[in-house]
N, C-alpha and C positions, 0 to 999 in steps of 0.2 A: 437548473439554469433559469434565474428571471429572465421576466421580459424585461425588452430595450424601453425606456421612455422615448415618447415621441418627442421630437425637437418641436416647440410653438415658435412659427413665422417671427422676421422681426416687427412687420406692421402689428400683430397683437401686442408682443412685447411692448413697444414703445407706446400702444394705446391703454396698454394697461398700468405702465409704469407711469404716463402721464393723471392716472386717475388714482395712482397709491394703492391699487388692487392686491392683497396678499396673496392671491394663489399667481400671479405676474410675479411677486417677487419670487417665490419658490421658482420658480419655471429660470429665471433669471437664474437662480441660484443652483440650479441643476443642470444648466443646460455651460453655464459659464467659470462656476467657483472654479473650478481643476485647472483652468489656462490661467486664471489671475492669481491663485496659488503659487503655481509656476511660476510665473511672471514674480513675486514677491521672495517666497523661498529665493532664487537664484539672486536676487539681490541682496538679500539680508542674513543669507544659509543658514537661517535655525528656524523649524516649523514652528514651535510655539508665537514667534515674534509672527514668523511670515501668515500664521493664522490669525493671530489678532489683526494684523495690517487688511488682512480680508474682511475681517468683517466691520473695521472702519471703514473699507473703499466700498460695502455693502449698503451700510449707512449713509453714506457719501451718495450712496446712488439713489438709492430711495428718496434722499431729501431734497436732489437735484432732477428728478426724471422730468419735469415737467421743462427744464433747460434745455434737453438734448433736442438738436439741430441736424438735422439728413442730412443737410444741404455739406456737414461739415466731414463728414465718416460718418460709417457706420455705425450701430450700436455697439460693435464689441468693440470697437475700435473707443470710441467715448468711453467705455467702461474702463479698458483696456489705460487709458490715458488718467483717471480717476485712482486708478490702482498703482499706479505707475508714481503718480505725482505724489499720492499717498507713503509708499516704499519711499521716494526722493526725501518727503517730509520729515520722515521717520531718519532715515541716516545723515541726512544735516544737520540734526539735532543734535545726535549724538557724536558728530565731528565737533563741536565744539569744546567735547571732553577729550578725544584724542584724535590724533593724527591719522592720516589716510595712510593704511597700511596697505604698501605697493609689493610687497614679497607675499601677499595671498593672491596675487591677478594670476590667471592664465592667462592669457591674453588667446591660447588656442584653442581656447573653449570658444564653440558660437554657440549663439542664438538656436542652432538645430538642435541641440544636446538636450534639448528642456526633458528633464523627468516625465512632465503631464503632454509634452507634446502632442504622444501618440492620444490622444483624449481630446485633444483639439484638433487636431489633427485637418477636420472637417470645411477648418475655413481656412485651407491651404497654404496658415503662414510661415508652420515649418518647413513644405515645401520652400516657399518663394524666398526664405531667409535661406537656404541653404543654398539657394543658388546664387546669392551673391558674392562677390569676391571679397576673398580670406581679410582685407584690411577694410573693406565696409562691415563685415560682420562683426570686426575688433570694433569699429568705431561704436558703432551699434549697442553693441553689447554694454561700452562703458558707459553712454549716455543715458540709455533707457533701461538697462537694468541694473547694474550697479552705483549710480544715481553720480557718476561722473560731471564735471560742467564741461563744456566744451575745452578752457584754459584749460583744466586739470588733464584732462583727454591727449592734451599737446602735448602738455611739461612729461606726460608719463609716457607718450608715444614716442618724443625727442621727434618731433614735429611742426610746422607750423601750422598755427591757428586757421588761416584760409584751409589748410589740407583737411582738416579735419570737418572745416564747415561743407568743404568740398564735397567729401567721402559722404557727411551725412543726406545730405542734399541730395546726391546720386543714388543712393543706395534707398531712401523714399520714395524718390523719382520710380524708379524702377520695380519695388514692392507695389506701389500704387497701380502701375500698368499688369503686373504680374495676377494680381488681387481682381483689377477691373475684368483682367480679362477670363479669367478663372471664374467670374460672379456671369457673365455672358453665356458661358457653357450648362 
């Protein structure tokens, strides 16, 4: 049995990532790869892609730490958003070679399901995503991990546009309070 690595605070983190310290990015890189993995696989479903896509939104992060802002979210949250917009990057690209193929969606897949969930598990956002209701979790899922726009979200929900802006709104709203109050305890 190894031992558990200790989780480093995010104030280190972010003081460390602010000054380009390599044993900060390892620490980043061990304490965070598994959920931004997550987070890319399920968008992209092939590890090879979804490993590269990590270790550009790695790069991404290293080059930007001295960016990242408190005042706006957290650090995984910023990361989380770098990784994310990275994955977006990546399959818009490649829509302009084909079409958005809508006979692969679940649509009853959520957000809970992630593979590396249980691995992140720690900063309670499987919990908080599973508690919200089945058509914020659809919304969800299409915007931020399958790199959906909002339009596309509608046309493929047979939807309108305010509902889905709605749904997203709500469903933020309430992870934000879920998250705040889970960081108080």
């Amino acid at each position: 049995m190894s031992p558990k690595k200790s989780l480093v605070s995010e104030a280190d983190l972010v003081a460390g990532l602010r000054i380009r310290s390599e044993s900060t990015m390892a620490a980043l890189y061990d304490q965070y790869s598994a959920a931004l993995y997550g987070v890319l696989f399920r968008m992209v479903n092939d590890e090879a892609i979804a490993s590269d896509l990590m270790q550009d939104a790695f790069v991404k992060i290293w080059k930007s730490g001295e960016g990242y802002d408190r005042s706006k979210g957290t650090l995984f949250t910023w990361m989380l958003n770098i990784a994310r917009n990275t994955g977006i990057d990546y399959l818009r690209s490649k829509q302009h070679k084909a079409a958005i193929q809508t006979d692969e969606l679940d649509v009853s897949v959520s957000v809970a399901d992630w593979s590396t969930a249980d691995k992140s598990d720690y900063i309670g956002l499987k919990e908080a995503v599973g508690k919200l209701k089945p058509d914020q979790q659809t919304v969800l899922d299409l915007l931020y991990f399958k790199g959906y726009t909002q339009e596309q979200a509608a046309e493929l929900l047979e939807i309108p546009l305010g509902t889905v802006k709605t749904r997203v709104r709500t469903a933020v709203m309430v992870l934000r309070e879920q998250l705040s109050e889970r960081k108080k305890v």
